[in-house]
C-alpha positions in Angstrom: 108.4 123.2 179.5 111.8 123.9 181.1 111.5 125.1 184.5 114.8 126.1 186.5 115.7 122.8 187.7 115.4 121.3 183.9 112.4 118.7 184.5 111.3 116.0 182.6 108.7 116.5 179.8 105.2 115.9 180.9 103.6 112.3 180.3 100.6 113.5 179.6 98.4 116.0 177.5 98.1 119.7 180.0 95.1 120.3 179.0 94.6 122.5 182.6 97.4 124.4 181.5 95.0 125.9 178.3 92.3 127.5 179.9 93.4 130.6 178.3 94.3 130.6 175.1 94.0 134.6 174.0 98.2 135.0 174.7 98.6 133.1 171.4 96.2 135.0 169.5 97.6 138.0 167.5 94.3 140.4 168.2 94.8 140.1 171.6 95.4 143.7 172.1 91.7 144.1 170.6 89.9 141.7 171.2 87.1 141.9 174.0 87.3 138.9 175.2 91.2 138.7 175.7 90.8 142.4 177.4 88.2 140.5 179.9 90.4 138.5 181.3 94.0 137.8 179.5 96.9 138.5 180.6 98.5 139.4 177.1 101.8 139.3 175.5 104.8 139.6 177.8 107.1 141.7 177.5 109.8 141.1 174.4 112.8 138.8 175.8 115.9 140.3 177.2 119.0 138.6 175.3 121.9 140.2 173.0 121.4 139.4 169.9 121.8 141.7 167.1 119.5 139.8 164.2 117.1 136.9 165.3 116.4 135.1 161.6 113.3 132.8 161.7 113.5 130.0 159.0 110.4 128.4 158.0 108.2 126.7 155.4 104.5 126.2 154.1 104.7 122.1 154.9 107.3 119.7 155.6 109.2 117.9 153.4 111.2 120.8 151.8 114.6 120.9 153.8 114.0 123.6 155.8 115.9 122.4 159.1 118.6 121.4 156.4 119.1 125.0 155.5 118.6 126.0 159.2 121.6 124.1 159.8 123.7 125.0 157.4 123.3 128.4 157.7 123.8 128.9 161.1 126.8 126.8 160.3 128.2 129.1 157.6 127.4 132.0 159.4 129.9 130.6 162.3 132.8 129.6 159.9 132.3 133.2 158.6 133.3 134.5 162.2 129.6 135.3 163.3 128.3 134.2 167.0 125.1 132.4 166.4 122.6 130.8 168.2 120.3 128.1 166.8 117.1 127.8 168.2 115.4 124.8 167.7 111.3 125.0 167.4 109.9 122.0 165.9 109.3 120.9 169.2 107.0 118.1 167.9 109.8 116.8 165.3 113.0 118.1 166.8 115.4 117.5 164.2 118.4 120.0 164.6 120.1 118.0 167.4 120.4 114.8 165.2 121.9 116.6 162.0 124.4 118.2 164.2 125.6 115.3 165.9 124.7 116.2 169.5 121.5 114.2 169.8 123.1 112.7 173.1 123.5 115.7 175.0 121.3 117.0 177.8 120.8 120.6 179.0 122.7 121.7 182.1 121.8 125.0 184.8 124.9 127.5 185.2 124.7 130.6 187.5 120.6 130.0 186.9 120.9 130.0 183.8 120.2 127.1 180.6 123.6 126.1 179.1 123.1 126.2 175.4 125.1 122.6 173.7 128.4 124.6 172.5 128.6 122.7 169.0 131.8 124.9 168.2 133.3 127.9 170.1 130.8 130.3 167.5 127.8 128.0 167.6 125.3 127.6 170.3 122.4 125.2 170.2 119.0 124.9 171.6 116.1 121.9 171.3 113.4 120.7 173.2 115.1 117.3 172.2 118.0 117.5 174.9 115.1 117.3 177.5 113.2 114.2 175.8 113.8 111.0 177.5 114.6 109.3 174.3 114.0 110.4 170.6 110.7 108.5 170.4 108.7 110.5 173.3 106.2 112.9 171.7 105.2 116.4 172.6 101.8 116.5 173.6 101.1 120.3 174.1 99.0 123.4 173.6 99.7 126.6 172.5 100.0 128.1 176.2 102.5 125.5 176.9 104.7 126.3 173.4 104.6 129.8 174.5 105.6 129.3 177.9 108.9 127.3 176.7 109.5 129.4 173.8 110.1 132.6 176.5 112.0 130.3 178.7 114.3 129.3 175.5 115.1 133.1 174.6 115.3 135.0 178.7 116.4 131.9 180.8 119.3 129.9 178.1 122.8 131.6 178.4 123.2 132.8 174.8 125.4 135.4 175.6 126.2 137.7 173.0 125.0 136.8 169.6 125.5 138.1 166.1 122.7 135.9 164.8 120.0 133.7 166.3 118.7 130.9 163.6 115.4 130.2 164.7 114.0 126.6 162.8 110.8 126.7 162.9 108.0 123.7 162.3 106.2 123.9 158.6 102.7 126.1 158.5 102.0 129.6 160.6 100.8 127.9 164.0 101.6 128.7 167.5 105.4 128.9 167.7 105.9 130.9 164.5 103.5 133.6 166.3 104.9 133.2 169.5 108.5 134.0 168.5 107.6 136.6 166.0 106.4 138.4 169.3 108.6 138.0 171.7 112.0 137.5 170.3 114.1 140.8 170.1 115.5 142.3 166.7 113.9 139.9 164.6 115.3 141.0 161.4 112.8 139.0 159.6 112.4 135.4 157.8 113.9 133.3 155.1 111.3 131.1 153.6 112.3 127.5 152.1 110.8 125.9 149.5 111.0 123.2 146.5 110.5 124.0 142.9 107.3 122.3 142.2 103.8 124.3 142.6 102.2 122.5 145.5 105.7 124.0 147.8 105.6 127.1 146.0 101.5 127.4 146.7 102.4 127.1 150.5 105.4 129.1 150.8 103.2 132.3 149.4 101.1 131.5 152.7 104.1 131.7 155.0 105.3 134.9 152.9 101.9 136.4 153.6 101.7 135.6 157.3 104.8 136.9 157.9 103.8 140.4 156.1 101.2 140.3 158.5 103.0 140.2 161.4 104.7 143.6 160.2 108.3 141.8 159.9 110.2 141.8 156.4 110.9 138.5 154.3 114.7 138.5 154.1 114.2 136.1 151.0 113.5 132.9 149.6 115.6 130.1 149.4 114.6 127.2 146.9 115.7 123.5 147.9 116.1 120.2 146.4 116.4 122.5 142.7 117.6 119.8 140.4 119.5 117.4 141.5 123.5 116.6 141.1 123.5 112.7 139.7 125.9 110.7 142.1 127.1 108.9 139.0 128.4 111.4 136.1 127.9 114.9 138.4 125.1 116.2 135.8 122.2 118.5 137.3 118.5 116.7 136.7 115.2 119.0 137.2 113.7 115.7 139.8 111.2 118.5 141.4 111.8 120.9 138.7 113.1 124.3 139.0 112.7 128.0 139.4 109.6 128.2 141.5 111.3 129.8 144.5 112.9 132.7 142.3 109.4 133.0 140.8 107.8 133.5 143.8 110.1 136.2 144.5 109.8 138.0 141.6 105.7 138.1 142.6 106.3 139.2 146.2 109.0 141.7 145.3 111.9 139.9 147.8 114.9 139.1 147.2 115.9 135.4 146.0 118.6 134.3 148.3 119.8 131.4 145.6 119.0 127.8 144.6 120.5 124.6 146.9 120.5 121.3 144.3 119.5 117.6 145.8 122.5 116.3 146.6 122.8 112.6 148.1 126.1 114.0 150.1 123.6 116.6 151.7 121.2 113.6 152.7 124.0 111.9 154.2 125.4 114.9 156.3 122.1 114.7 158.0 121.4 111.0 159.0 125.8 111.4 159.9 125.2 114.4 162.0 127.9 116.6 160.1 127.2 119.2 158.2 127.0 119.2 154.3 128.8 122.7 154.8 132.0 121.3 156.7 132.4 118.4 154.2 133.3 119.5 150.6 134.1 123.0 149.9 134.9 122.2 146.1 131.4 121.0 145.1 128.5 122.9 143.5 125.9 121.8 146.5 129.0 123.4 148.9 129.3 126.6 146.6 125.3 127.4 146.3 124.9 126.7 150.7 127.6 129.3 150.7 126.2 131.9 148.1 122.7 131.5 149.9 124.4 132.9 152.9 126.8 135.3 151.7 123.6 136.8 149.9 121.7 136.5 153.6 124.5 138.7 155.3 124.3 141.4 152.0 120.4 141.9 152.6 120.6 141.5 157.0 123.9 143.8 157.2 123.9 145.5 153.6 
């Protein structure tokens, strides 16, 4: 958890720290047992942001802190401040794709510094406090909470059009958590593959998110078809059209399609961008479109 002076991350499981579990819980305001003795929700963050976008997925596997970083990306080169939030605190990723996996967090005017990845892009992850990339998060959900209010009131974001928030796959503790307390969260973009057993899982996060009284901004279907490296031709690997089909059942918009593209793979593992790299190739033009349809449903 970050504390003021930016401390190391505990060594072992904080079990004491979960005695009470009922802040986490979403009937806290009802529930008998939470009114007994909880302390409840605190109060929603205090940062400028104008649209907080959470980004998640039923499981892993389907690119979603790809888009995540892409997006937040785009949004920047578009002449938007953004802030991206990094929440898979158990597989932080987002540092690594961006290059920046060597930076640590700093305190100014008692405040968290934010990694300044450009002049328009801001960058947090409970990866710049790891001791090394190999040291595992051993928490519960009290503690997630605790750092996730710490990321949005004590970082210096300053003042943001958007705040990209990547979250970890399923509807657990953190996607609550930031649902809650984040400010102006405009709603969520869910990522997906093609194939049924994505598309099965992706309906869950669609529904929790409904729950939660918050809009879904849109669907976003990854890894649909894939560009050959060798003649440029578009192959259905996972298939295709499962994301749009969704959306046609939930009544959301479809934000676009984003092909398997080895260049995207290696933007990652390189920690640059697929979005900075080409700007004449079709992977480049559908990143872009996703986005450009993102603004035209947040702003429109």
């Amino acid at each position: 958890m970050v504390k003021k002076n930016i401390p190391k991350t505990p060594e072992k499981p904080a079990d004491e720290e979960c005695k009470n579990e009922c802040g986490s819980c979403p009937t806290a305001s009802t529930c008998a047992s939470a009114k007994g003795g909880a302390k409840g929700l605190p109060p929603k963050a205090d940062m400028d942001v104008k649209h907080v976008i959470l980004v998640l997925s039923g499981k892993g596997g389907v690119g979603k802190s790809t888009v995540s970083v892409n997006l937040a990306y785009a949004l920047s080169n578009h002449g938007k401040r953004v802030g991206l939030l990094d929440l898979d605190m158990h597989g932080p990723n987002i540092p690594k794709m961006l290059g920046i996996e060597q930076h640590k967090l700093a305190m100014m005017d008692d405040k968290i510094e934010p990694v300044h990845v450009t002049g328009m892009l801001s960058v947090i992850s409970m990866a710049f406090l790891l001791p090394d990339t190999s040291t595992p998060i051993i928490w519960r959900g009290p503690m997630k909470m605790a750092a996730i209010q710490q990321f949005l009131s004590e970082v210096n974001w300053g003042s943001l059009d958007y705040l990209v928030v990547d979250l970890p796959p399923g509807t657990g503790d953190e996607a609550l958590t930031i649902a809650q307390l984040a400010p102006n969260v405009r709603g969520a973009v869910i990522v997906t593959t093609p194939q049924d057993v994505a598309t099965l899982d992706a309906m869950k996060s669609a529904k929790f998110i409904e729950k939660l009284s918050l809009p879904v901004i849109g669907i976003v279907e990854n890894m649909s078809g894939m560009i050959c490296p060798h003649c440029g031709e578009e192959i259905d690997l996972f298939g295709k059209g499962g994301g749009k089909k969704i959306a046609e059942e939930l009544k959301v918009p479809f934000l676009g399609s984003i092909p398997l593209d080895i260049e995207m793979r290696k933007a990652g593992d390189e920690g640059r961008p697929f979005i900075i790299r080409r700007a004449d190739s079709p992977t480049w033009k559908s990143v872009d479109a996703v986005m450009e349809s993102l603004i035209k449903v947040v702003e429109g």
